[in-house]
C-alpha positions as CSV (number, residue, x, y, z in Angstrom):
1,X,53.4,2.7,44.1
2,X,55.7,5.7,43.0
3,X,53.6,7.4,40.4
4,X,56.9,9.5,38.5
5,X,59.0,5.8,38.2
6,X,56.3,4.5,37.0
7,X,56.1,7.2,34.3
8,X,59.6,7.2,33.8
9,X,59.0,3.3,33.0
10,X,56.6,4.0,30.2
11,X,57.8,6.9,28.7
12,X,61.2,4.9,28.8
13,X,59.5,2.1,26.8
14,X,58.0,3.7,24.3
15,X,61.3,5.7,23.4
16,X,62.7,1.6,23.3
17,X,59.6,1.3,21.0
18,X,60.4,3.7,18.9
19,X,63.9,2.8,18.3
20,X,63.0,-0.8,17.8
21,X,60.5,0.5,15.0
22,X,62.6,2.6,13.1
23,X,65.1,-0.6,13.3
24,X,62.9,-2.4,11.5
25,X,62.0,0.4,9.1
26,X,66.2,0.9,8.4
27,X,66.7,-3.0,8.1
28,X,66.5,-4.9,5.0
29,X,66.0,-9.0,5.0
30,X,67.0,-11.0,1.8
31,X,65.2,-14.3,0.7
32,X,66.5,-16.6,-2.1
33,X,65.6,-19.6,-4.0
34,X,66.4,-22.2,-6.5
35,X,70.3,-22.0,-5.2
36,X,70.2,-18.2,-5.6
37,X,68.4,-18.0,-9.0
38,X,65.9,-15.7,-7.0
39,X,66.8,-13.4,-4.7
40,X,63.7,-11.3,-3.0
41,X,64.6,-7.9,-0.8
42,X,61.9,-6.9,1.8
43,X,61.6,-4.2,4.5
44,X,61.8,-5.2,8.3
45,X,58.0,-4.0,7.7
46,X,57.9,-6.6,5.2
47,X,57.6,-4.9,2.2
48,X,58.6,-6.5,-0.7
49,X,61.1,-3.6,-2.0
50,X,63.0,-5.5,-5.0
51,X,63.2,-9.1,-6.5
52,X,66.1,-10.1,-8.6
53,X,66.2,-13.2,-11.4
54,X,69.3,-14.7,-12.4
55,X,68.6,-15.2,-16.3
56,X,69.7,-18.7,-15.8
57,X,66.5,-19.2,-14.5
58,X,64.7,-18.7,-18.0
59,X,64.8,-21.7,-20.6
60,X,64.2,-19.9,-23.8
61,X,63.1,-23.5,-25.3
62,X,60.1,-23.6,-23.0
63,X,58.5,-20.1,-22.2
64,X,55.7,-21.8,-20.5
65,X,57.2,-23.8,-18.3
66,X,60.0,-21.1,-17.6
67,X,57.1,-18.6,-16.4
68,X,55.7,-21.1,-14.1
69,X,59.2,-22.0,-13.0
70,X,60.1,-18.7,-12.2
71,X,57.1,-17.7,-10.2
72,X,57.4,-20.8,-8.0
73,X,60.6,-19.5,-7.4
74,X,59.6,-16.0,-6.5
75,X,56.8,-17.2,-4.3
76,X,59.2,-19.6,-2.9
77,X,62.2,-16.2,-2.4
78,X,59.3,-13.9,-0.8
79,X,58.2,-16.6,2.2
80,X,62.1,-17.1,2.9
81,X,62.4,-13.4,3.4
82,X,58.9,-13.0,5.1
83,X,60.4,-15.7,7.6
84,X,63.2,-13.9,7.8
85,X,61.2,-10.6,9.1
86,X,59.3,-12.6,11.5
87,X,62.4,-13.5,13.3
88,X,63.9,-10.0,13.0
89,X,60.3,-8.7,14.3
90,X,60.6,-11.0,17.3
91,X,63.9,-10.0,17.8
92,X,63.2,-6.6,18.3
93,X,59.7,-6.4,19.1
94,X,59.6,-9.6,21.4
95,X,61.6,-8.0,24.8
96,X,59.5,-5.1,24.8
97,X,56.1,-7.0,24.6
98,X,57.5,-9.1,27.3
99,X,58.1,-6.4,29.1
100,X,54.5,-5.3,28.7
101,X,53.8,-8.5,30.4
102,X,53.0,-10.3,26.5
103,X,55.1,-12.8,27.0
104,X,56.0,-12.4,23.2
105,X,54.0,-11.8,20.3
106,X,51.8,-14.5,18.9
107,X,49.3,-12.7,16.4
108,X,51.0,-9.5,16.6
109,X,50.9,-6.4,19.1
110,X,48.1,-4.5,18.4
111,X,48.0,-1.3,16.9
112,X,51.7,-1.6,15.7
113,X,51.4,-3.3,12.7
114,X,53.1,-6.6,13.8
């Protein structure tokens, strides 16, 4: 077992690491609902960073039901976008834990924050 390849290996890892995070810090992933009435902007950390509401989606007639509309709405926006960090996540996260011998990432990698 060469000792400096396998060093090489690691250290060549984590710099793959490190890009892949700072991907995912850089990317943005947009989730929408209701046709496009709700658009929701989150992080490739998953942050929620903006939401945006069409006014179409308010009925002035009917402020209660309009509120409870809406929210379904955003609630529906924000797990679009959260599915679409997953499969960014995997994307960039999922070679490198294979190549850790993870075979993927189901429940996360440890210590990243995935």
């Amino acid at each position: 077992m060469d000792m400096q390849a396998l060093l090489q290996q690691a250290q060549q890892m984590q710099q793959q690491l490190v890009m892949a995070q700072q991907e995912l810090d850089e990317a943005k992933v947009e989730g929408t609902s209701g046709g496009g009435l709700v658009t929701v902007t989150v992080s490739g950390r998953g942050s929620v960073e903006d939401i945006s509401i069409d006014p179409k989606a308010i009925d002035g007639d009917d402020p209660a039901e309009t509120a409870q509309t809406v929210a379904d709405l955003v609630l529906a926006a924000i797990r679009d976008a959260e599915s679409g960090v997953e499969e960014l996540q995997q994307e960039k996260m999922g070679p490198l834990a294979e190549g850790l011998g993870g075979g993927g990432m189901p429940g996360g990698m440890p210590g990243l924050g995935f």
